[in-house]
C-alpha positions as CSV (number, residue, x, y, z in Angstrom):
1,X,0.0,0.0,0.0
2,X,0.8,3.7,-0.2
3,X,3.8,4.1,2.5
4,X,2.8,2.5,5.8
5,X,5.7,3.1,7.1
6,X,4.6,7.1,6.7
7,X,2.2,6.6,9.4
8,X,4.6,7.0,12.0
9,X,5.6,10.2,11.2
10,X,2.2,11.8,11.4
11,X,3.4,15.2,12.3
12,X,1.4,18.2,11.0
13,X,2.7,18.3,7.3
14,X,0.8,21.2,5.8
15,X,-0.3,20.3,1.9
16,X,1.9,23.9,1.2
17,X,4.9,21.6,2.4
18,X,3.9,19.2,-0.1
19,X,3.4,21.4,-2.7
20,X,6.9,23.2,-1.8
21,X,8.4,20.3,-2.4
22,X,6.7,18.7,-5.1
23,X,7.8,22.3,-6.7
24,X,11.3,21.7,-6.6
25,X,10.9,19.2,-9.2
26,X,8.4,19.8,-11.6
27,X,8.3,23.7,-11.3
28,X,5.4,26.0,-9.4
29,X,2.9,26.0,-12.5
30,X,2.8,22.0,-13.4
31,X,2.6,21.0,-9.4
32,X,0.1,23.8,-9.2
33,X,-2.1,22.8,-12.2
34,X,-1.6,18.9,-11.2
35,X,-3.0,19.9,-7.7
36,X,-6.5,21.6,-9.4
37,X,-6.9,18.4,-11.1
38,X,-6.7,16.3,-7.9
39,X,-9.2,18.8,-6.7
40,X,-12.0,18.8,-9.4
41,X,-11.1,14.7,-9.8
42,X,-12.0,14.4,-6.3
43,X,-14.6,16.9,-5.7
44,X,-12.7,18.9,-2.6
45,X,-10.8,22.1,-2.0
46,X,-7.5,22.2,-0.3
47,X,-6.0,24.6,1.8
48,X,-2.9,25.4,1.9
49,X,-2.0,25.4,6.0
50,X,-4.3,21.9,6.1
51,X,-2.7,18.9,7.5
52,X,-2.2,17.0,4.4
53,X,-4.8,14.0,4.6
54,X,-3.6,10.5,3.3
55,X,-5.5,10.8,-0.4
56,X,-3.1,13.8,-1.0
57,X,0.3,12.3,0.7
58,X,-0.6,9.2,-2.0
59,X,-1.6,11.5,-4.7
60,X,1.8,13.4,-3.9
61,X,3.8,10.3,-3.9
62,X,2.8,9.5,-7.2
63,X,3.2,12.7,-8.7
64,X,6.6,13.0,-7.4
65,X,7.2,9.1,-8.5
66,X,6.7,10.7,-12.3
67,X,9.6,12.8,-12.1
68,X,11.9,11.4,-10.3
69,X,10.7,7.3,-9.7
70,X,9.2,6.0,-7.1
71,X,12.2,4.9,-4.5
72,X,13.7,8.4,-4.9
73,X,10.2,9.7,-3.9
74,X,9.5,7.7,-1.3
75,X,12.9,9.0,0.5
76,X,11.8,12.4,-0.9
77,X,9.0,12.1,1.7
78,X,10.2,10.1,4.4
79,X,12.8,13.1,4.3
80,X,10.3,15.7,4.6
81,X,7.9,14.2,7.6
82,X,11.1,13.7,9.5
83,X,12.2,17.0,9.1
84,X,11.7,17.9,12.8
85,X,13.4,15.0,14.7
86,X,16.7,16.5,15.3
87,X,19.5,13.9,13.6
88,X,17.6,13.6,10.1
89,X,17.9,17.5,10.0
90,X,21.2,17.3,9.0
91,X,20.2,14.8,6.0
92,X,17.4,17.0,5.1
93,X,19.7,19.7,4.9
94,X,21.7,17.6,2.0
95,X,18.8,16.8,0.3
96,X,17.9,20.2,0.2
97,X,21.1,21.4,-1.1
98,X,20.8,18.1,-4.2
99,X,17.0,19.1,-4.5
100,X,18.1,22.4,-5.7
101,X,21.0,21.5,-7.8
102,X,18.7,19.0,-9.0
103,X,16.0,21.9,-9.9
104,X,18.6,24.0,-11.2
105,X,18.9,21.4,-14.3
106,X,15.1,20.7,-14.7
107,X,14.8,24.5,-15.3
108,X,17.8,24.5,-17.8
109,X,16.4,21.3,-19.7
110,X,12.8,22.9,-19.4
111,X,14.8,25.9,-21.2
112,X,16.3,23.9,-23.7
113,X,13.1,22.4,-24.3
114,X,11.2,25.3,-25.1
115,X,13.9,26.9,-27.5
116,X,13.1,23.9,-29.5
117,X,11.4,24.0,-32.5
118,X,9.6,20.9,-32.2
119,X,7.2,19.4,-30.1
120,X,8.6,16.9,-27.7
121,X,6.8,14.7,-24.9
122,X,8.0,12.0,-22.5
123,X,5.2,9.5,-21.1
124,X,5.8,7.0,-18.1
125,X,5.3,3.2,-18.8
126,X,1.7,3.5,-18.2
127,X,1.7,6.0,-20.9
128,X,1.3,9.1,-18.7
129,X,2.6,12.7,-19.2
130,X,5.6,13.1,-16.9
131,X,7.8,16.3,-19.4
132,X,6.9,18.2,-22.3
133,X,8.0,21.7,-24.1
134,X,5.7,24.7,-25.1
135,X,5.7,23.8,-28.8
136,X,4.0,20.7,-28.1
137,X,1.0,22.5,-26.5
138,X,1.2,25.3,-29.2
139,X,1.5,22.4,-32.3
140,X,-2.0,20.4,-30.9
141,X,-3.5,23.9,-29.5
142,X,-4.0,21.9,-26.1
143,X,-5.5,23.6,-23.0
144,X,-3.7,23.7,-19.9
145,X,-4.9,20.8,-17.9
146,X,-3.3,18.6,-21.3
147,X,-0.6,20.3,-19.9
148,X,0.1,18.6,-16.4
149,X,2.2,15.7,-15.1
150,X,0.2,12.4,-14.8
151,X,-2.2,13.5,-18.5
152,X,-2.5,9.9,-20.3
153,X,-1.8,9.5,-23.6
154,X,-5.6,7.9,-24.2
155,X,-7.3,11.4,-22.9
156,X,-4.9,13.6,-25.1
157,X,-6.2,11.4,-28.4
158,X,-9.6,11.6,-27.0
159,X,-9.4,15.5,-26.6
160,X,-8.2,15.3,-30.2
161,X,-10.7,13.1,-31.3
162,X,-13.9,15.1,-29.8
163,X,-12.3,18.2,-31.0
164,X,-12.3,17.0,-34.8
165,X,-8.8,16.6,-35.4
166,X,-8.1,12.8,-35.8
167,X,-11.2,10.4,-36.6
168,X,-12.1,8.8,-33.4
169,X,-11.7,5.2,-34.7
170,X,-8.1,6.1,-35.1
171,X,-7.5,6.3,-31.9
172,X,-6.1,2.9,-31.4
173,X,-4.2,3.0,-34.6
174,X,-1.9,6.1,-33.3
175,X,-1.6,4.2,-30.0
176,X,0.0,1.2,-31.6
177,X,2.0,3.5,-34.0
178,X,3.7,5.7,-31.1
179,X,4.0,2.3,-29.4
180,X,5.9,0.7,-32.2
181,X,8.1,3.1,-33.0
182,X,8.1,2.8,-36.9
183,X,9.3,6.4,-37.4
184,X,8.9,8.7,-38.9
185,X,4.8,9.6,-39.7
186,X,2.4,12.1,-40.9
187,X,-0.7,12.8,-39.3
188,X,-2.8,15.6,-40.4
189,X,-4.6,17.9,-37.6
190,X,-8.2,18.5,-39.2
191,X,-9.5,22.0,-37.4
192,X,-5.8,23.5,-38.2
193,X,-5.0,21.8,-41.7
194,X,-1.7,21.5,-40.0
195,X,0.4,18.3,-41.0
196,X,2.8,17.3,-38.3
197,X,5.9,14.7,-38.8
198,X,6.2,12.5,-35.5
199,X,8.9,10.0,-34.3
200,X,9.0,8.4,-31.0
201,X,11.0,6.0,-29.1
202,X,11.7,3.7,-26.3
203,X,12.5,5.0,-23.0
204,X,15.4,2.9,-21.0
205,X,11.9,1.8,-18.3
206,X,9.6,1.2,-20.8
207,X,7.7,4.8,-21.6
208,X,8.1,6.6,-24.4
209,X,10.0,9.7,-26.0
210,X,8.3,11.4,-29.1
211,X,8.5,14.6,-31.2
212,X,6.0,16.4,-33.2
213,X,7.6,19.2,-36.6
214,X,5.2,21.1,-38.6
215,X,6.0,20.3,-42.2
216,X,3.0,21.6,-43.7
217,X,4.9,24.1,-45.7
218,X,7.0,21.4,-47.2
219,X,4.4,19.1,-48.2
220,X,2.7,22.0,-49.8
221,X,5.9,22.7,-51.8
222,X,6.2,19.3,-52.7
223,X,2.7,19.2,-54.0
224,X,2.9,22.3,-56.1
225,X,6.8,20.7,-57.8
226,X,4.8,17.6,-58.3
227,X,2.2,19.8,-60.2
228,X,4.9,21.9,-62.1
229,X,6.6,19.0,-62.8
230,X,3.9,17.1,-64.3
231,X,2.6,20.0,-66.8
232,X,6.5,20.7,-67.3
233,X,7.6,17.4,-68.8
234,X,4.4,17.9,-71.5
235,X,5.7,21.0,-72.3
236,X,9.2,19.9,-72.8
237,X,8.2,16.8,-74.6
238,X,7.0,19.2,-77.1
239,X,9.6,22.1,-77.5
240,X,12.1,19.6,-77.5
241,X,10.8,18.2,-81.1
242,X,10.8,21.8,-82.5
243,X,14.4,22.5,-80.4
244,X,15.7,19.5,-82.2
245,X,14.8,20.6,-86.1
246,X,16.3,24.5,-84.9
247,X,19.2,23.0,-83.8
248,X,20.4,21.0,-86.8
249,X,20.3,24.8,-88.5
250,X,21.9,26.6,-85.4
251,X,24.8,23.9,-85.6
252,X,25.5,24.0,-89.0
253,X,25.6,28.0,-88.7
254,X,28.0,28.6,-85.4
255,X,30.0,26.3,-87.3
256,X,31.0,28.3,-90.1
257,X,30.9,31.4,-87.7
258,X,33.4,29.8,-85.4
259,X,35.3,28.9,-88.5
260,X,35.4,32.9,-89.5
261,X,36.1,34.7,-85.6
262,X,38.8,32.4,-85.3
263,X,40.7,33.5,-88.3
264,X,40.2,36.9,-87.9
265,X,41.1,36.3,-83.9
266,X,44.2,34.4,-85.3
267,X,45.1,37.8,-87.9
268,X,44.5,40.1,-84.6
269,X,45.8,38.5,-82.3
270,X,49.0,38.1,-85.0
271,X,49.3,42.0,-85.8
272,X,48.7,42.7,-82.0
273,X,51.9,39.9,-81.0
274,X,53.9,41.7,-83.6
275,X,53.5,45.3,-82.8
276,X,54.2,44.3,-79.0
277,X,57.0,42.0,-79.6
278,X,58.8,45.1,-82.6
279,X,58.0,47.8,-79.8
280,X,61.2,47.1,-78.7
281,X,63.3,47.8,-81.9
282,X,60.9,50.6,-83.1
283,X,62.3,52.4,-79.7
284,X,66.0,51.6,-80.4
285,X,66.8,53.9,-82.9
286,X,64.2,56.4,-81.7
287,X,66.3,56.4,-78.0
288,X,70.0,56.6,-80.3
289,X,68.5,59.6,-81.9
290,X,67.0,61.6,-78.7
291,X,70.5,60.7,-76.4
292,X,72.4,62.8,-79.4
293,X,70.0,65.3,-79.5
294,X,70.4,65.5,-75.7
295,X,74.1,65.7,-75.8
296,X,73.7,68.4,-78.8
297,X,71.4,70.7,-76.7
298,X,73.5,70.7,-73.7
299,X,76.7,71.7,-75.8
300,X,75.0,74.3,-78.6
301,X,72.9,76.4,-75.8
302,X,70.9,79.1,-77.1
303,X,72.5,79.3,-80.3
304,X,70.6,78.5,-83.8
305,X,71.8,74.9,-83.9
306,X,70.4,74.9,-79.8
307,X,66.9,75.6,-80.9
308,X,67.1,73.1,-83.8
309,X,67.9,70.7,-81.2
310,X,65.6,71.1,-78.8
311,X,62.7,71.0,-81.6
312,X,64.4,67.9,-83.2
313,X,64.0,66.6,-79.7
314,X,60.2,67.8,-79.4
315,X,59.3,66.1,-82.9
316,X,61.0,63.0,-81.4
317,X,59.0,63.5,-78.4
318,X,56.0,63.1,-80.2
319,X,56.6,60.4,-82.3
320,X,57.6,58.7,-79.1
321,X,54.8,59.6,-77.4
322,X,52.6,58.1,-80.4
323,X,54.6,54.8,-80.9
324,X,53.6,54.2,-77.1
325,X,50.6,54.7,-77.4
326,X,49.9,52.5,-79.8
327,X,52.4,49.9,-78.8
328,X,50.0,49.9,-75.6
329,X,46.9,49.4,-77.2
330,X,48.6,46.4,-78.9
331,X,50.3,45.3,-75.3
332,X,46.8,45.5,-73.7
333,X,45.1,44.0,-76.6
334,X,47.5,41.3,-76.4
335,X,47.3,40.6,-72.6
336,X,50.9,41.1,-72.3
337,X,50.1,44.0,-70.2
338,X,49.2,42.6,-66.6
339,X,48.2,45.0,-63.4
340,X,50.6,45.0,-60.8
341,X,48.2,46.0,-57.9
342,X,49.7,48.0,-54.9
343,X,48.0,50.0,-52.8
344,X,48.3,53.5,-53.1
345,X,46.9,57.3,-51.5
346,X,45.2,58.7,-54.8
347,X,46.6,62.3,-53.3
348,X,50.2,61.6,-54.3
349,X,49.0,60.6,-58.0
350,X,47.3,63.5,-58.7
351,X,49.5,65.8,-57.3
352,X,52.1,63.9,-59.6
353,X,49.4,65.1,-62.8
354,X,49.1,67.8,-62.0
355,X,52.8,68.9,-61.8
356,X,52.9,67.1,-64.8
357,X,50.6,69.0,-67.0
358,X,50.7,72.6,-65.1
359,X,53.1,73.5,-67.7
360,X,50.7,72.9,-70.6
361,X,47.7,74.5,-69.2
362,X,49.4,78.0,-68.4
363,X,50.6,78.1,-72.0
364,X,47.3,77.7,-72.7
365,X,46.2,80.6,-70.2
366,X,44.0,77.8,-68.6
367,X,43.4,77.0,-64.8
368,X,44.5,73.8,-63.6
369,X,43.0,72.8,-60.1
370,X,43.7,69.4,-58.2
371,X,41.6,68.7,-55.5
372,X,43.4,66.6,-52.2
373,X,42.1,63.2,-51.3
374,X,42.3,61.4,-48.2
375,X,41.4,58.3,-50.2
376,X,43.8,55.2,-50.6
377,X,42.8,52.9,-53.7
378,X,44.4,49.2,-54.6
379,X,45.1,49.0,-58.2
380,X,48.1,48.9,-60.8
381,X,49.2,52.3,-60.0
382,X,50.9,53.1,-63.6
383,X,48.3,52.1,-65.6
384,X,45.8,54.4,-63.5
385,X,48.3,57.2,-64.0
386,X,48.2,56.4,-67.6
387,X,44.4,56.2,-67.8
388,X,44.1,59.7,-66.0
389,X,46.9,61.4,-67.6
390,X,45.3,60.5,-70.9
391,X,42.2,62.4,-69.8
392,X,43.7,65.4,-68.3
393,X,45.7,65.7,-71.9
394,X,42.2,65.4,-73.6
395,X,40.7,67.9,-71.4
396,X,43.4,70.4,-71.8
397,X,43.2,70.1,-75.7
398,X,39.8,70.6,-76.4
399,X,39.4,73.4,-73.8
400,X,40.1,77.0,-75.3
401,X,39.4,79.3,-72.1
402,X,38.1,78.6,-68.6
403,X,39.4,75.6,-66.2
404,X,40.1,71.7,-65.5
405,X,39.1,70.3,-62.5
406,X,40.6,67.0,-61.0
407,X,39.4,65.8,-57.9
408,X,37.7,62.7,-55.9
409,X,34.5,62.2,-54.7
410,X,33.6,59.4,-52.0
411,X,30.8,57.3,-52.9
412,X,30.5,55.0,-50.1
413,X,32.7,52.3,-50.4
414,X,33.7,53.8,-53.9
415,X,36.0,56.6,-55.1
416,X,34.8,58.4,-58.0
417,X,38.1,60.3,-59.5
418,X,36.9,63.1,-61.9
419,X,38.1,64.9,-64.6
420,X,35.9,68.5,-65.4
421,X,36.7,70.7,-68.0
422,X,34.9,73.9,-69.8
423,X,35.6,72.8,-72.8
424,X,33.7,72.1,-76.5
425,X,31.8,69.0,-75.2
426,X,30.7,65.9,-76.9
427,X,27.5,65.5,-78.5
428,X,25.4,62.7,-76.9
429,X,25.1,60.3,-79.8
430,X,28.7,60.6,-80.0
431,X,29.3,59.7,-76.2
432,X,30.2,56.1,-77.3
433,X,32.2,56.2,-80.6
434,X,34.4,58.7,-78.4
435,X,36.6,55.4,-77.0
436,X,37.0,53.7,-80.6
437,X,40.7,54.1,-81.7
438,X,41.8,56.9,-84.4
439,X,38.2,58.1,-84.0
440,X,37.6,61.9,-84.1
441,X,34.6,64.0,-84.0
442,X,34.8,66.8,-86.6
443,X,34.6,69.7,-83.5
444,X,37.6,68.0,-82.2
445,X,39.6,67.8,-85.2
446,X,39.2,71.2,-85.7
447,X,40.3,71.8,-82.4
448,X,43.6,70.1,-82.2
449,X,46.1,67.6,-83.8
450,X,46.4,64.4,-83.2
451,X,45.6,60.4,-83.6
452,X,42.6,60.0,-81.7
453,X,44.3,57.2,-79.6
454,X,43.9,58.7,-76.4
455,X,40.6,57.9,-74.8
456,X,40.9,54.4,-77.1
457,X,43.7,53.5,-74.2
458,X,41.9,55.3,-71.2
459,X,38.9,52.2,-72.6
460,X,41.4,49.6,-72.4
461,X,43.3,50.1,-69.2
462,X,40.2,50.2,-67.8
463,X,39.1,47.0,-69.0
464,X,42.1,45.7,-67.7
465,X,42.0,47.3,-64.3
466,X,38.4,46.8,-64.6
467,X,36.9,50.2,-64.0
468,X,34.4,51.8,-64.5
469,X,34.4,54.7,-66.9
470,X,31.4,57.3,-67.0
471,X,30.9,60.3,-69.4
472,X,28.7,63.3,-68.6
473,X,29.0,66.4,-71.5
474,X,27.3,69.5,-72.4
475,X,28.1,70.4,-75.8
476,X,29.8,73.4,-75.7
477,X,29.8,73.8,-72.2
478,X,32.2,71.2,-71.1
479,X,33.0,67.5,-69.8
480,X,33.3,65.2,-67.4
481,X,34.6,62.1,-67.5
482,X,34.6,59.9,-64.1
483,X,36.9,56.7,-63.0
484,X,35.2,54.7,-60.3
485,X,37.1,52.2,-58.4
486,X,36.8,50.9,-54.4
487,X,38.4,52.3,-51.6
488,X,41.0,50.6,-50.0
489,X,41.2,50.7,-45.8
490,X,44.7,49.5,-45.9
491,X,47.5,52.0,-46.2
492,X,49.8,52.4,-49.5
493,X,52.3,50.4,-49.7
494,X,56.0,50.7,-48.8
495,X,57.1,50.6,-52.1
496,X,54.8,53.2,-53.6
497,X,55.8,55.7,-50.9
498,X,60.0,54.9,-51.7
499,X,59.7,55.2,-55.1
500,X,58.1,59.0,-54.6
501,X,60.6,60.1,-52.9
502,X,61.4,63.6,-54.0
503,X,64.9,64.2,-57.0
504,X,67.5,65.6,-54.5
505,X,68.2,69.0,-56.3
506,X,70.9,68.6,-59.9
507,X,73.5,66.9,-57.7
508,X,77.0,67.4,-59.3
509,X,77.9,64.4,-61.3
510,X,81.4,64.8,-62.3
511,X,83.9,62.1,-61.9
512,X,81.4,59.5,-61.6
513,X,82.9,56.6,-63.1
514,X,79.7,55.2,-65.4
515,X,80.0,51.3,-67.1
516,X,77.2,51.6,-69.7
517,X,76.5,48.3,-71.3
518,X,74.4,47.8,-74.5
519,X,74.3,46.1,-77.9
520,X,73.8,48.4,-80.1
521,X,77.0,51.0,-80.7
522,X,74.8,53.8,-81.3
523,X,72.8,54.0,-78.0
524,X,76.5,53.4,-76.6
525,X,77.7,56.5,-78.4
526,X,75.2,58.6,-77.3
527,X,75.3,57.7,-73.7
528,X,78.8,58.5,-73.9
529,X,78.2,62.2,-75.5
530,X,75.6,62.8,-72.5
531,X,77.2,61.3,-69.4
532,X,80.6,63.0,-70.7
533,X,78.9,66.2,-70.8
534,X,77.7,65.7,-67.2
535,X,81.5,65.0,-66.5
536,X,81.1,61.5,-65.9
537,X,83.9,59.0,-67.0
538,X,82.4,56.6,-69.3
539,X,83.8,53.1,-70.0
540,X,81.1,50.6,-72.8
541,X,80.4,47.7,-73.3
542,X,77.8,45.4,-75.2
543,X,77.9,42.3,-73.3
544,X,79.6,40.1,-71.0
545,X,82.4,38.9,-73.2
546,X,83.6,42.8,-73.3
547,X,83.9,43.4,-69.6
548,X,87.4,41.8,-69.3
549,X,88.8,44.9,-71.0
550,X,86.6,47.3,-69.1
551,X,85.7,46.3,-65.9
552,X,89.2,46.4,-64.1
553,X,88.1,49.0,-61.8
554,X,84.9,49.3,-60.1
555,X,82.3,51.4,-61.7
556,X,80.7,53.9,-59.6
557,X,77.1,53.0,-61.3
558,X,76.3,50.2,-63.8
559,X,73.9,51.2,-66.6
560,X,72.8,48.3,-68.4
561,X,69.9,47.3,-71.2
562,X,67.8,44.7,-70.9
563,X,68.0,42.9,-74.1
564,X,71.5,41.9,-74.8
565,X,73.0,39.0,-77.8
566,X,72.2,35.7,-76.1
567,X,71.9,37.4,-72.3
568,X,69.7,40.2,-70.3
569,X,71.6,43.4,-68.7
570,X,70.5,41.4,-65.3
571,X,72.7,38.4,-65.9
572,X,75.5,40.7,-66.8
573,X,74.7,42.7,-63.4
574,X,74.9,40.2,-61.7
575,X,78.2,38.5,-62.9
576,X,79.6,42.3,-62.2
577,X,78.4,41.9,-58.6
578,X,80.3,38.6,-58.4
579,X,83.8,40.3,-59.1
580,X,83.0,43.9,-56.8
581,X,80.2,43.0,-54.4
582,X,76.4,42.8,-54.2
583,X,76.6,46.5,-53.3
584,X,77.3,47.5,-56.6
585,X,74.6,50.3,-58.2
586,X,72.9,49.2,-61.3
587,X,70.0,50.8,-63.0
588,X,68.6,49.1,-65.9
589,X,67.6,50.6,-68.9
590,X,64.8,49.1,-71.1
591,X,62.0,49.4,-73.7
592,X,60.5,46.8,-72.4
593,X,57.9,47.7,-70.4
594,X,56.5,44.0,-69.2
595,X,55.2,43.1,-65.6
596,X,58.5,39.7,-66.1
597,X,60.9,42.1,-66.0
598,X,60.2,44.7,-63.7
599,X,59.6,41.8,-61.0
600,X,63.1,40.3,-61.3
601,X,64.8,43.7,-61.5
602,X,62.9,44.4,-58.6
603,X,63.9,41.0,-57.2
604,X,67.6,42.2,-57.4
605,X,66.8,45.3,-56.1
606,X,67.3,47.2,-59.7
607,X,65.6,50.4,-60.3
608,X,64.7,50.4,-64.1
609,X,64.6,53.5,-66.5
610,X,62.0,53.2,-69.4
611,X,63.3,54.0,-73.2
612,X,63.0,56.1,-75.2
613,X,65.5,57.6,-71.7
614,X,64.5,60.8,-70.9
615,X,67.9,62.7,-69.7
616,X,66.5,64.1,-66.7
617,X,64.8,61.1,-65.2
618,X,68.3,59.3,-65.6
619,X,70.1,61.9,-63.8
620,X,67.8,62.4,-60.7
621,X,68.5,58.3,-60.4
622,X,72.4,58.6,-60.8
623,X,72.6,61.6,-57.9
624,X,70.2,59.6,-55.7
625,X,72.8,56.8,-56.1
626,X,75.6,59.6,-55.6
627,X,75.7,60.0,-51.9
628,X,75.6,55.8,-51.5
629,X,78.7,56.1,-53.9
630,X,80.9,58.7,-52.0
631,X,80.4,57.2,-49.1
632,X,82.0,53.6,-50.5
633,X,85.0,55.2,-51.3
């Protein structure tokens, strides 16, 4: 029977004691509610300072027995009528301290329980309620006495059944399904049109664990795919009978089309390979020509044969200036041109622009304004250079009277750099044509000289740096052209910030001893004429089977071209090194302009000179290497 040996200990225990402690375990609300059911069950009221009578002491027991099985709540019990004999109040003080790190993790499961996103419900062997979560109530839409320890199984299918939701012969049938565990199943609620997914199994003594999901959302997907599907594979079965006769047409046409794009890709891509590949010796003879004319102004001065010079040496300019442009276009074209990304301030950059071009706009009478940036971009930081210089030339040439404005604007986590002038403006169904190569609009001709090849690059660096280039224009009233690229959070590089450092002023150069090495004797000659009349002593050579003869003492800088007979400038650098230490100054000097060779010069820690050589760029590199060169001796 229910605890005899409880009679015994018939000391006033209050049902408020038995509720207290019941609490500990199955939390205030579900001992509460469990308590109004024994009450309506039963037909009396309880108060709360009443002497517990023996119906409610077995009606506790069991309820305790749900949660935490009968043995533990039979000491549970025994525990709490002996709390006032003096030597068990020392064990009820233990039990107190386990009941509450025991309640501690019944409220964090209970948690855990109700974060889920199922339904989950534990029954005893004899199929009653002893845990559950909120979802389950909310899933069924139970009332709250479902919701109480002790709840069979049997009444919750009842409820179900005399609410609508399951036909009441199925009762049995669920029974035996959550009973032998054949997971998972569908059942659909009728009042809610919900569908629910459950899957139950054993418990260690024989109840039962099982969870509830709503997938009434997938089933209705998978109905309406079923439906596509179906009216889809009619449709298919007939396009693909008129897709098949199209076809045989469509084949037989991209054939002979593929045929035709990949000659003319082959005579392109041939012209393209060639004009890259003879950049080189066009600039040769180009580079002789300007190092005389150099070495001519420098000794005629002012005189007649001076002026000659220097426009000799400004028709060269141009030509140059032309050859590399379109030698670019064909490097681009060819891919042989590949961005070396740094990251860079754009400040610097245009500053750079706009000392380079302030000379052309005041002969012009026209105001040149550059805006500071705070703004640090990640890009190849030449061919941005080249892409903006290109537009700041345009803008300059077609604008008679007024201003150029270059500046950056932030556009969130773009920079938008832009180029403004007050010049004669583009018409806007010419906006487009403006970027084809030797294109010009009639206005434009009339306005100034040239190819037309200078927004045809500005289009393809910025397909290879993939920008974004926009055009704005008022006809007559002026342009704006705008490069928009993202803004970097890192800072520029070292390099970029070395490589700007500011010409020392025209350092004296005179008895530097120079070793200039090329293979062809006219460059040699005219680096001779120039250096000489800097006061350098120059020794030549045009390879490394020469340098026996020349290179008994150590030069104070090594100038050396790239392409050699058979061997690169580098290799014969580096044998130089060999003989008078890794310390030696080089500086290479090349036409070619590819992403190879500036890496390993850069690799050796080379600076490299572009030909055609412009004098004055060559001699702010030999006085930077001036002071490193006094001190070594």
């Amino acid at each position: 029977g229910p605890m005899p040996s409880l009679r015994r200990f018939r000391t006033a225990i209050t049902v408020n004691d038995l509720k207290d402690t019941i609490a500990r375990y199955l939390g205030v609300e579900r001992t509460e509610r469990s308590f109004q059911s024994f009450e309506k069950s039963n037909g009396t009221s309880l108060h709360g300072n009443e002497q517990a009578s023996m119906d409610v002491i077995r009606f506790s027991e069991q309820l305790l027995a749900s949660a935490v099985g009968s043995s533990s709540a039979r000491l549970i019990l025994s525990l709490l009528f002996r709390r006032h004999d003096r030597e068990s109040r020392d064990a009820f003080r233990l039990l107190d301290d386990a009941t509450e790190a025991l309640q501690h993790n019944r409220d964090l499961l209970q948690i855990a329980l109700d974060q889920m996103e199922q339904g989950i419900t534990v029954f005893d062997r004899d199929f009653r309620l002893i845990c559950w979560n909120r979802q389950y109530r909310a899933l069924f839409d139970l009332p709250d006495e479902m919701g109480q320890v002790g709840v069979s199984l049997d009444q919750i299918l009842r409820h179900l059944a005399e609410r609508g939701d399951i036909p009441a012969d199925q009762r049995v049938a669920m029974l035996n399904r959550l009973t032998s565990f054949v997971s998972p199943w569908q059942m659909e609620l009728k009042t809610s049109g919900r569908i629910l997914e459950l899957r139950s199994n054993p418990m260690p003594d024989g109840g039962i664990v099982a969870t509830y999901a709503d997938i009434s959302g997938r089933v209705e997907q998978d109905l309406a795919l079923k439906r596509a599907n179906e009216s889809l594979e009619q449709r298919v079965k007939t396009r693909t009978i008129e897709l098949t006769r199209v076809n045989e047409e469509l084949t037989r046409v991209n054939e002979e089309l593929a045929q035709a794009q990949m000659l003319a890709e082959e005579a392109n891509l041939g012209k393209t390979r060639f004009l890259a590949a003879a950049g080189h010796d066009i600039l040769q003879p180009l580079n002789a020509a300007r190092l005389y004319c150099s070495s001519l102004i420098e000794k005629a001065g002012k005189g007649p044969a001076g002026k000659a010079a220097i426009n000799i040496e400004s028709s060269l300019e141009s030509v140059e200036t032309i050859l590399g442009a379109v030698l670019d276009i064909s490097r681009l074209d060819a891919g042989a041109m590949k961005p070396d990304d740094t990251a860079f301030s754009l400040d610097g950059l245009l500053r750079q622009i706009g000392n380079d071009f302030r000379p052309l706009a005041a002969e012009k009478k026209l105001g040149l304004t550059i805006m500071p940036s705070s703004l640090t971009v990640t890009t190849d930081r030449n061919l941005l250079r080249r892409l903006i210089q290109n537009l700041v030339s345009n803008a300059i040439k077609y604008t008679r009277q007024g201003h150029i404005l270059v500046g950056v604007r932030r556009r969130g986590e773009l920079a938008e750099i832009q180029v403004i002038d007050t010049g004669i403006g583009i018409a806007g169904d010419k906006l487009n044509t403006v970027f084809h190569e030797f294109t010009r609009l009639d206005e434009g001709a009339r306005e100034a000289e040239g190819l037309g090849l200078g927004l045809s690059i500005v289009d393809r660096i910025a397909r290879v740096l993939r920008l974004e280039i926009r055009i704005f224009s008022n006809p007559g009233k002026g342009t704006r052209f705008s490069v928009i690229l993202p803004v970097t959070a890192a800072q520029e590089s070292r390099r970029e910030v070395e490589t700007r450092a500011p010409a020392r002023a025209a350092a004296s150069l005179s008895g530097l001893h120079v070793l200039c090495i090329d293979n062809d004797m006219r460059i040699l000659e005219g680096m001779r004429l120039l250096l000489e009349g800097w006061g350098c002593n120059v020794a030549t050579a045009t390879g490394s089977g020469d340098l026996d003869k020349v290179a008994v003492q150590r030069p104070d800088i090594v100038l050396a071209d790239y392409h050699l007979d058979r061997e690169t400038g580098l290799d014969v650098i580096i044998k130089l090194r060999a003989t008078h230490g890794d310390d030696l100054p080089a500086v290479l000097v090349t036409a070619d302009r590819s992403n190879e060779v500036r890496a390993a010069a850069a690799g050796l820690d080379i600076p490299m000179i572009n030909k055609p050589l412009k004098p004055a760029v060559l001699r702010s590199m030999m006085a930077r290497f001036r002071p490193m060169v006094r001190a070594a001796e």
